[in-house]
Each structure stands twice: as structure tokens, then as C-alpha cells.
N, C-alpha and C positions, 0 to 999 in steps of 0.2 A: 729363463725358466730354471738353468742348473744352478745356477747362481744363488737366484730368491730360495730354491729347497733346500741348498746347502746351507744359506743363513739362518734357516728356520730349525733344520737339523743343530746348529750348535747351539742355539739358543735354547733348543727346548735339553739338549745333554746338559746345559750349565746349569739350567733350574734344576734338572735333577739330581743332579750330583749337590748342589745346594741344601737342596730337601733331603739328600741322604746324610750331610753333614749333620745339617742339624738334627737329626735323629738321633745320627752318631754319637754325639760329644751331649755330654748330661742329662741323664734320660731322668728328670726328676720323682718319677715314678718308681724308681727300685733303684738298684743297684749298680746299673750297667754305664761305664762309661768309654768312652771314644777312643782308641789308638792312632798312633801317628804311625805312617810308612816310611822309615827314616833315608829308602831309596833313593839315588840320586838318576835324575831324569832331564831331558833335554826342554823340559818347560820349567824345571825349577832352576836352570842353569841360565834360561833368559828372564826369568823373575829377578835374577842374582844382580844381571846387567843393568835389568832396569833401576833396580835399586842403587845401585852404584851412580849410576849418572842421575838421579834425583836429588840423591847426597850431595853431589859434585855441582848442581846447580844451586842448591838452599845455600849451599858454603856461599857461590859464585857473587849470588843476590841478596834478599832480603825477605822479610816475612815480618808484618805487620802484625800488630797483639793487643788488639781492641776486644777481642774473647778467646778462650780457648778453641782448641781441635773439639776435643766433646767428643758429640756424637757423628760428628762426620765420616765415622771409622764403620759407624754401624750401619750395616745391610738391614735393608726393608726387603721382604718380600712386596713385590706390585699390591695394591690396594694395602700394604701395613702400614702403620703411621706410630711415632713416637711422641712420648712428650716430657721434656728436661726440664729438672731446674737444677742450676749452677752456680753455687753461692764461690763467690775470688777474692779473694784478698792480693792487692798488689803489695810485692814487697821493696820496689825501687822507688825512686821519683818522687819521695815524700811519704811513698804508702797509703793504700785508701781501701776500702770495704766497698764489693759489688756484687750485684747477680745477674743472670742472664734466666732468659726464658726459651725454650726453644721448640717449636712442632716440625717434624720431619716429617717425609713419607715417603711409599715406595712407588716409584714413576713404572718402571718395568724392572725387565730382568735385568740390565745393566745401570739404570742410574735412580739417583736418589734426593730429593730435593728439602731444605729445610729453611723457616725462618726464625730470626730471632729479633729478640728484644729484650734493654735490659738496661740499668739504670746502677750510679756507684756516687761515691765519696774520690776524693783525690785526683789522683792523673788522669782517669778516667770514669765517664759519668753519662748520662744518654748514651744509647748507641740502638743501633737499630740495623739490621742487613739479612742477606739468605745466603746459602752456600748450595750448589750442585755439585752432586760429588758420583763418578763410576766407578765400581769396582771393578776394575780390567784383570784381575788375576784370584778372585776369589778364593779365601780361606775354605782348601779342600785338599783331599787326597794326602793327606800329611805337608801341605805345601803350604807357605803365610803367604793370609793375603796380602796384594800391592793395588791399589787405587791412586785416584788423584780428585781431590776437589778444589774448587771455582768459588773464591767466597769474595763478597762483595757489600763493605761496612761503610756506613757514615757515622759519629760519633761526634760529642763534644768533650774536648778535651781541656786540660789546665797550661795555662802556659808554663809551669813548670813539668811537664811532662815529657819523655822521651825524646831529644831531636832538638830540642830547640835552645838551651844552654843557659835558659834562665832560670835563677834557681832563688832569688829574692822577691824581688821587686816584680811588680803586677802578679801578686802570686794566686789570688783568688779571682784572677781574669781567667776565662774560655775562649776557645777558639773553635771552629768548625773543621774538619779532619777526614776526608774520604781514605778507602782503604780496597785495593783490587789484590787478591793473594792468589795464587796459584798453592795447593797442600798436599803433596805427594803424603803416603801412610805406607806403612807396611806395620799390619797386627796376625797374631796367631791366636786364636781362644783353644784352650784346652781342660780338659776335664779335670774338677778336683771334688772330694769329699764333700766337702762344705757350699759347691757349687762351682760351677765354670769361671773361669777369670781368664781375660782375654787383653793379654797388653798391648799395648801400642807404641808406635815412635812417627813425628812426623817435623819436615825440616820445612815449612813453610816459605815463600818466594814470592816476593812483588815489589809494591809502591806505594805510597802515602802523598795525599794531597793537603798542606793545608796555606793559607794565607797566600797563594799562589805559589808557592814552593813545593818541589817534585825531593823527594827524599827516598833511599833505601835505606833498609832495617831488615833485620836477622834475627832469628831466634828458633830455641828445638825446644818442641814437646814430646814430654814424654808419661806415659799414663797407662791406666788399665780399668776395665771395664771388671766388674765382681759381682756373675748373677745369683741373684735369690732365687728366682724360679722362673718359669716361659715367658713371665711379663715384667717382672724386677727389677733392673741391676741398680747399682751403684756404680762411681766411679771416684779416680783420683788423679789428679793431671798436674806436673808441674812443668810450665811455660819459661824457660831460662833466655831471657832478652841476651842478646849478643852485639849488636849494635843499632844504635836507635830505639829501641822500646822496652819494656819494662817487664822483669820477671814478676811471676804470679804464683800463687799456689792454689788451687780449685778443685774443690768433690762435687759431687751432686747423687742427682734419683732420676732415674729415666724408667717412665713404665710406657707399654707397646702392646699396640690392640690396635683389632679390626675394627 
């Protein structure tokens, strides 16, 4: 019974401290906008850690880049729902033009679930998958948030794409391509004139399957979120492949309603 109150106690102080954020930081109605508490405290000191050994794992492993981070970064309240689109351009592997589609929403107070779909030119072309993602440290109190999400791609790809070392011959062949990533983030949004902009960084980690072949691959995005107003933003994200996959460069529109 102490147990069940106490979880229901933190859960309900995180939605509300949630809802004070966002009141907080760009009140698009006047003037007022958000401050940070530049304090240094025993929950931003194990956000510190945790970040650290995220880093230390993305380095360790690998992160696959069939789509960007996006919106994975971004909190739903329960019953919110977003909806992206992600025009990429890759820039390695030949180079090719794609987009992605993407509808999110808000499962509860800790996680958040999204799918996508999206179709391209070059290295990369079909793909289809979803990602769950929690935010374990939410963007509050002067503090950036840290999450982690769960994403999980199939894709058709070019045999001259990322990993595989062909770079002539069978060039307008595909192959079939699964893709399990683990996406640690840490973002802080803060207030500005022109609207809120809320960056991000995340070191992605997993595995790729294709042709019966188990492969890792590495790569860091880095990006930010640019609101117009409650239901708006933009974004800008570049994907820098580091071993096995291919960098990309990616904007989009994401608007978000009940």
C-alpha cells in the first residue's frame, strides 16, 4: 500500500512540475519567458553520470541511420499526439533524397510511442518502423532532459550503401535491412524572442541485419527543435555516420494536437 502511494505521489509531482515547465518557458501570449536555476544539485549530478555512461556506450557500440532522432526527443503529454514530416538528404554512400512520415503520442506520464514511414532515392529507400521512448529525467527545474528510446526499422536499402563495401557493380540492386537501436538524448528547450528552441544530442547504439549478416554502426545526432507557437515547430538535425552508416542532413514541421 506504501509502496503503490509513493508511486502515484511521484508520478503525479512529475506531471506537475512538467506542466509548470511548460508554462514556464514561452508563454506565446506576451512577454514572459522561462529562467533556468543554474544550481548545482544531487539529481543534476546523476543526470551528469547518466549521460556519461550513454556517451561511453554510443562510442562502445553502434547506431544505425535508416531515419533521424526527430521527434523522439519530444514529450507528449498522455493523450497528445504529434505529426512530422522529415524531408533528408543523405550526403555519403552515393547521396540520395528522402522523407520520412511520422505520428507520435503520449502513452502516460513517462513514455511515448511513435510510428513512421518513409520512402527515398539512393542508399536508402522504403523504410517503415516505431520507436518508444521515456523520458527518465525530464526537461525541468533548470535541469536537461535525459531519456532513452527503443526504435525498431526494416528498410530497403542499395547495395552500395553503408557496411557493405560495394561501391560499383550491382549498384541499382536492394537488399532487405532490419535495424534494433537503443537512442539515449539529452535536450534542454529554452526560451527565446522569436520562440523557444530546444536542442538536442543523441549517440544512438545497436545492430543491423541484412543478408544474414549481423553488423555494428555508429553515428551522433545533433539537432534542435524551433517553436513557432503551442502547436508549431520546426526542426534541423544532422546525422554524422561514424562507422557503417551514412551521414545525412534533415529539417522538418512537426505540429501537435489533442
Amino acid at each position: 500500500m506504501t509502496s503503490a502511494f509513493s508511486q502515484a505521489l511521484r508520478r503525479g509531482t512529475t506531471k506537475d512540475m512538467r506542466s509548470k515547465k511548460k508554462r514556464a518557458v514561452g508563454d506565446y501570449g506576451g512577454a514572459s519567458f522561462g529562467k533556468c536555476d543554474g544550481g548545482m544539485n544531487l539529481k543534476m549530478l546523476k543526470n551528469g553520470l547518466c549521460l556519461v555512461l550513454f556517451v561511453g556506450l554510443g562510442w562502445l557500440s553502434g547506431a544505425p541511420a535508416l531515419a533521424g532522432v526527430f521527434t523522439t526527443v519530444q514529450y507528449l503529454s498522455p493523450g497528445e499526439s504529434s505529426l512530422g514530416f522529415e524531408p533528408e538528404f543523405v550526403l555519403s554512400s552515393g547521396a540520395g533524397l528522402g522523407a520520412n512520415l511520422r505520428f507520435s503520442r503520449g502513452i502516460d506520464d513517462l513514455l511515448n510511442g511513435s510510428f513512421l514511414i518513409g520512402t527515398g532515392t539512393g542508399p536508402r529507400q522504403f523504410r517503415v518502423g516505431g520507436v518508444l521512448s521515456a523520458d527518465f529525467f525530464p526537461d525541468i527545474e533548470g535541469q536537461p532532459g535525459i531519456g532513452l528510446g527503443l526504435g525498431a526499422h526494416w528498410a530497403r536499402v542499395s547495395l552500395t550503401s553503408a557496411g557493405t563495401g560495394i561501391t560499383e557493380s550491382q549498384a541499382t540492386a536492394t537488399q532487405g535491412r532490419f535495424d534494433l537501436a537503443l537512442m539515449p538524448y539529452l535536450h534542454n528547450r529554452f526560451a527565446n524572442p522569436g520562440g523557444d528552441v530546444d536542442p538536442y544530442v543523441s549517440i544512438p547504439l545497436g545492430f543491423s541485419i541484412r543478408d544474414g549478416r549481423y553488423q555494428t554502426t555508429s553515428s551522433i545526432a545533433v539537432g534542435s527543435f524551433f517553436h513557432r507557437s503551442a502547436s508549431i515547430m520546426y526542426s534541423m538535425e544532422l546525422n554524422v555516420g561514424m562507422k557503417n552508416s551514412e551521414t545525412s542532413l534533415a529539417g522538418g514541421m512537426v505540429y501537435t494536437f489533442r
